[in-house]
C-alpha positions as CSV (number, residue, x, y, z in Angstrom):
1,X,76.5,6.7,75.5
2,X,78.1,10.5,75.9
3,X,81.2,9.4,73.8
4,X,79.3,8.1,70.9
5,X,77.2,11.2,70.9
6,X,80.6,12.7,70.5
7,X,82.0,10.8,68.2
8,X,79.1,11.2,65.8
9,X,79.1,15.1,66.3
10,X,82.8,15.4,65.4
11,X,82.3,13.2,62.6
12,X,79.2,15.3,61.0
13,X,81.0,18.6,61.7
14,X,84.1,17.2,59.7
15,X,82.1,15.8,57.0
16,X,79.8,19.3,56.9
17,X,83.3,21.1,56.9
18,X,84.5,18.6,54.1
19,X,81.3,19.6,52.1
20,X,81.5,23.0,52.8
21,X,85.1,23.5,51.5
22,X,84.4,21.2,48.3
23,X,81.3,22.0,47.0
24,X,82.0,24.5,44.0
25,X,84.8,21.7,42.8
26,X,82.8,18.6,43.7
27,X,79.9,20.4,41.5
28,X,81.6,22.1,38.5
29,X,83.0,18.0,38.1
30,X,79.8,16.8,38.4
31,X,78.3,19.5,35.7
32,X,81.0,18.8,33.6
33,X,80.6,15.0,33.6
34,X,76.5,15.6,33.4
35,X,76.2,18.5,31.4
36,X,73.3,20.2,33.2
37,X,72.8,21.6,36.4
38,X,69.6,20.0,37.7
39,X,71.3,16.4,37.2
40,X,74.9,18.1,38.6
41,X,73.1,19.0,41.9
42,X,71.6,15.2,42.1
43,X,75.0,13.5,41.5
44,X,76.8,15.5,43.5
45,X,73.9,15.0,46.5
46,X,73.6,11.2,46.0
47,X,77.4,11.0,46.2
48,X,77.2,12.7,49.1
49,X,74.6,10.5,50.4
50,X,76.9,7.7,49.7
51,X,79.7,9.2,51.6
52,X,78.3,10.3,54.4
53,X,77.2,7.0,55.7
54,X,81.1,5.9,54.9
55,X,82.7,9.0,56.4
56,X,84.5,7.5,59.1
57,X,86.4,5.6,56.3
58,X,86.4,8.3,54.1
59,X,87.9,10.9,56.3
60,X,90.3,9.0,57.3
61,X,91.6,7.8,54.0
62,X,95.4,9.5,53.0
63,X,92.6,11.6,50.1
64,X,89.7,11.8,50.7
65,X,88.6,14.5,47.8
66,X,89.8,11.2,45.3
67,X,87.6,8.7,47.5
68,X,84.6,11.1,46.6
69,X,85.6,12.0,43.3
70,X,85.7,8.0,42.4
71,X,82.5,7.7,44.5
72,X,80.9,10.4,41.7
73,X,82.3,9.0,38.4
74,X,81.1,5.4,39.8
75,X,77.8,6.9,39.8
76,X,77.5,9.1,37.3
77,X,79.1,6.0,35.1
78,X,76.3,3.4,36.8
79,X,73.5,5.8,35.9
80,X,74.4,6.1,32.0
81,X,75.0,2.8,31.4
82,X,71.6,1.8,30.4
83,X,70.9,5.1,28.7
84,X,74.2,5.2,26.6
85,X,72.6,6.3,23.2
86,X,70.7,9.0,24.7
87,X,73.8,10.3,26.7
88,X,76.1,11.0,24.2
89,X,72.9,12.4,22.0
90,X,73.5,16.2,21.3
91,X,71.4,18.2,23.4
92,X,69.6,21.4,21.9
93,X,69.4,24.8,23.4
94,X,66.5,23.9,25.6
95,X,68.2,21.1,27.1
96,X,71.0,22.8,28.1
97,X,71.4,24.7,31.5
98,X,73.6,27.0,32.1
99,X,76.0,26.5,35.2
100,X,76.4,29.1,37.6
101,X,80.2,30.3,36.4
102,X,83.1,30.2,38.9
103,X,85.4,32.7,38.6
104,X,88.5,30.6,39.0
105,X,87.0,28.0,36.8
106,X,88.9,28.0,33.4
107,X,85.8,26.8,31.0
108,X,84.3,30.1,32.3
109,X,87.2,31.5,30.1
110,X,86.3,30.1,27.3
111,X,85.7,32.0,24.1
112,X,82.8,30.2,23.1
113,X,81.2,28.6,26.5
114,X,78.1,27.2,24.9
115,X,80.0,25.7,21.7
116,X,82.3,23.8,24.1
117,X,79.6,22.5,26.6
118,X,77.9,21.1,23.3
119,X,80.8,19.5,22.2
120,X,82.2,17.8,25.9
121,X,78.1,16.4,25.9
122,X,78.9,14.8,22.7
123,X,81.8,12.9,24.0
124,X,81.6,9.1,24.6
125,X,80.8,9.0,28.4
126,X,84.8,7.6,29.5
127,X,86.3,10.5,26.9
128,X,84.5,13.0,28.7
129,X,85.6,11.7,32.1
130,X,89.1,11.8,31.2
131,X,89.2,15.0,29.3
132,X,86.8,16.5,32.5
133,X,89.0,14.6,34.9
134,X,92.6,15.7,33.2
135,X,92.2,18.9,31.9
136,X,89.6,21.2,34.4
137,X,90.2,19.2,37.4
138,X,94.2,19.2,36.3
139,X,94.2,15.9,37.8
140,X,97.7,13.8,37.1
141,X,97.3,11.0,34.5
142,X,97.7,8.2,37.8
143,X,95.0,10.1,39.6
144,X,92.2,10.5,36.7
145,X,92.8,6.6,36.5
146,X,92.4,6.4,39.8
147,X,89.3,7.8,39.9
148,X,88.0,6.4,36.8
149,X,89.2,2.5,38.0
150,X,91.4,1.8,34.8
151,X,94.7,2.1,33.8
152,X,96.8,5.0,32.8
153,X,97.3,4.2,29.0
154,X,93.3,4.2,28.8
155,X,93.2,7.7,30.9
156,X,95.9,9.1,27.9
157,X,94.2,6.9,25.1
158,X,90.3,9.1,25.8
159,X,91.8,11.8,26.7
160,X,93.7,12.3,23.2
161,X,90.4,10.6,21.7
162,X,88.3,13.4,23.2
163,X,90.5,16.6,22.6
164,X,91.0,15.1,18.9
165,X,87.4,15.3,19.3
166,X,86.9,18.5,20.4
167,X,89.8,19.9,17.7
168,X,87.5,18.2,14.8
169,X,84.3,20.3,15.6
170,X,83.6,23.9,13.7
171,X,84.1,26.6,15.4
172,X,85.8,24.9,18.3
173,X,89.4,24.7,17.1
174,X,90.7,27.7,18.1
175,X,88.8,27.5,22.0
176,X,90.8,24.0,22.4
177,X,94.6,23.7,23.2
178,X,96.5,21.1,24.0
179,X,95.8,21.8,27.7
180,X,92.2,22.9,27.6
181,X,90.6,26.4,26.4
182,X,92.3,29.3,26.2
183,X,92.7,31.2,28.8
């Protein structure tokens, strides 16, 4: 009974130390993908919940920070299924919250922050994925497919989709280069 006690403290202190070191990443993905705080903090914590009762396969997988990042865009992907339209609707001032910046983040960066968190909303859900995926979480092209659970022409084919989307809006051109905002 002593070793399972154990087994299950090691366990929770590796997946607390797991959380601990990736939750400014695991969040600015999820605010990315979501577009507002509130519903960053609840993807990010159901994902969470989701891999905490896996963790023993989890932390043991050859990487796990792209078992949880696929855990997330499954999620966030099952939960704006059914609300498509309304998604990809722009969102007004109001509806907007403002993420807490990193300072190593590279959107923080941006000229015009607001402009270009109104324009990734905009995006069809899987563009924004890969554009989130490829270009702020500098993920290679096999591991935004990975995480996405489709093939790497599709990762390249919404990714150009969504920065050619991003280049067509007013105002935005000159924030978005080929790798992302200016730095």
């Amino acid at each position: 009974m002593g070793d399972r006690k154990e087994a299950r403290g090691t366990r929770d202190d590796e997946f607390q130390s797991f959380v601990i070191g990736r939750w400014p990443r695991l969040m600015r993905t999820a605010f990315l993908l979501t577009g507002e705080q509130h519903a960053a903090e609840d993807l990010v914590q159901s994902t969470l919940e989701q891999v905490f009762v896996a963790w023993r396969k989890v932390g043991s997988a050859d990487d796990p920070e792209a078992y949880v990042r696929r855990v997330m865009i499954n999620a966030h992907a099952r939960k704006h299924r059914r609300r498509l339209k309304e998604f990809l609707a722009p969102k007004d001032d109001s509806g907007l919250v403002r993420e807490i910046a990193d300072t190593g983040d590279r959107i923080a960066q941006a000229e015009d922050r607001n402009t270009l968190l109104k324009a990734l909303a905009q995006l069809p859900a899987r563009q924004r994925e890969a554009v989130v995926l490829r270009y702020w979480e500098d993920l290679t092209e096999t591991q935004t497919a990975q995480a996405m659970g489709c093939s790497v022409g599709a990762v390249k084919s919404n990714a150009a989709k969504g920065i050619a989307k991003l280049r067509a809006i007013p105002g935005l051109a000159e924030t978005v280069t080929q790798g992302g905002p200016k730095r």
